[in-house]
N, C-alpha and C positions, 0 to 999 in steps of 0.2 A: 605623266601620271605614275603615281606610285603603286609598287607591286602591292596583291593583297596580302595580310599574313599566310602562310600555310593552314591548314587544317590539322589540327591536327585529334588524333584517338588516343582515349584514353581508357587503359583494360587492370584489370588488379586480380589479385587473387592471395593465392599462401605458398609455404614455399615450395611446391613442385613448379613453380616460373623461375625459379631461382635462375636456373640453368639459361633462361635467355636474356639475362643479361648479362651474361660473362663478357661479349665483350668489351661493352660499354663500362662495367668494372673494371677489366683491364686497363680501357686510357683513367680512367680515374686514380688507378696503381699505379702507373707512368709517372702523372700528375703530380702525384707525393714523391714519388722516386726522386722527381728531377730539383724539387723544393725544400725536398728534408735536407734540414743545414746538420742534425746531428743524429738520427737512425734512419740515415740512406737506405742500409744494409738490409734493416727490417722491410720495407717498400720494394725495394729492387729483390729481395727473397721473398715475399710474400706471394703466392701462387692461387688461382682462384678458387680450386681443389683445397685448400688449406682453409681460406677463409669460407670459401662452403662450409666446409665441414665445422667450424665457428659457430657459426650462424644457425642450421640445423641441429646441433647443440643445444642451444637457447629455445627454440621451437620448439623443442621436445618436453619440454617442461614450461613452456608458455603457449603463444599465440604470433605467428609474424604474417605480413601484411609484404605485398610487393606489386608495386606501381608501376606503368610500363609505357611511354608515349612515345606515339610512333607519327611519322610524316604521311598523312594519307595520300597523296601526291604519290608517294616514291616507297609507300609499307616500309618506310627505315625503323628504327627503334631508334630513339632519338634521345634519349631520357629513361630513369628510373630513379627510383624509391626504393629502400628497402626498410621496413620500422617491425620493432618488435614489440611485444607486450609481457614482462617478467611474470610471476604466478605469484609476486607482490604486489601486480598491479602498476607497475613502474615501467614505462613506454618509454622507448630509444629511436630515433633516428639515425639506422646503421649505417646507411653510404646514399648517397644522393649525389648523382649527375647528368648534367644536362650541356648535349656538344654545344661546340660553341659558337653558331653559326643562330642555333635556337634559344639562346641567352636572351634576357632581359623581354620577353612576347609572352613570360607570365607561364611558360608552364614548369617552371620549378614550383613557382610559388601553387601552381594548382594542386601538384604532386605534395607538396608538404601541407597543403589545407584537408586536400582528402585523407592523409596518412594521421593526421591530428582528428582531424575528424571522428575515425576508424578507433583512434586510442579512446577519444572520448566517449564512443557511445558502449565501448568496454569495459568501461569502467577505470581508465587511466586514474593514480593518484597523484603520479609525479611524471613528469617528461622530460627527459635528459637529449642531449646532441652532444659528438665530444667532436671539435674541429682540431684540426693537427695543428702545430707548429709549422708556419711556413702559409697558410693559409688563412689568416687574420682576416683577409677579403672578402670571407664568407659570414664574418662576423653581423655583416650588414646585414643580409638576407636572412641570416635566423633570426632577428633582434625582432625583422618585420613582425613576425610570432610570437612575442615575448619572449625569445629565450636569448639571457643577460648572461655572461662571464660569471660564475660561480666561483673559481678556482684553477690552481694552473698545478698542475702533478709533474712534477718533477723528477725525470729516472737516468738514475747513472750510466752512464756509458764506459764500460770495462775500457783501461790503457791497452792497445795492443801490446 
């Protein structure tokens, strides 16, 4: 007999949550760390104090949203969202992770339905996600939502 899925809760709020998902941001920074074929440096110096401070930035002058799913089995934090809303009305999907043990049981994709959701009833006019290099795999799971390859930015990497 097959195990049941986990149960799992789902909590949101703005950015005073921020702070609990550091670690889970963390392995998410790892994750590009270990994949960046050409701004390693950026990922492996990147600090969660730094991209806090990012993040809170843009809040101040918009609206941001943070998604938080946790194992109610085991109260882990297993997952999070984090989306912003510009004061143009222009909605981001800033980091989105989900361990990997809770892959593919549907709660990323719930996390990014609620966070769209959240842009649209604010009045979202455009929705943007920007996926790193080195992470193309992800391409799939935003596509589920309509969001298509737009553009690829191009940034020099100084010669040592």
């Amino acid at each position: 007999m097959a195990a049941s899925p986990p149960k799992i809760k789902y909590v949101h709020g703005d950015q005073n949550m921020l702070e609990e998902v550091r670690e889970l941001w963390e392995k998410l920074n790892r994750f590009h760390c270990e994949r960046s074929e050409h701004f390693k440096q950026h990922y492996c110096g990147m600090t969660f104090e730094k991209r806090k401070s990012d993040l809170l930035k843009k809040a101040a002058t918009g609206k941001m949203r943070v998604d938080i799913a946790s194992d109610e089995a085991t109260c882990r934090k297993i997952a999070y969202l984090v989306s912003t809303l510009d004061s143009a009305m222009v909605g981001e999907i800033e980091s989105v992770y989900v361990e990997e043990p809770y892959r593919r049981m549907g709660v990323g994709g719930r996390l990014m339905q609620n966070a769209l959701d959240w842009m649209d009833q604010n009045g979202a006019v455009e929705k943007n996600v920007e996926v790193s290099f080195g992470n193309e795999s992800a391409w799939g799971f935003y596509g589920r939502f309509g969001f298509l390859p737009r553009k690829t930015t191009l940034k020099q990497v100084k010669s040592k």
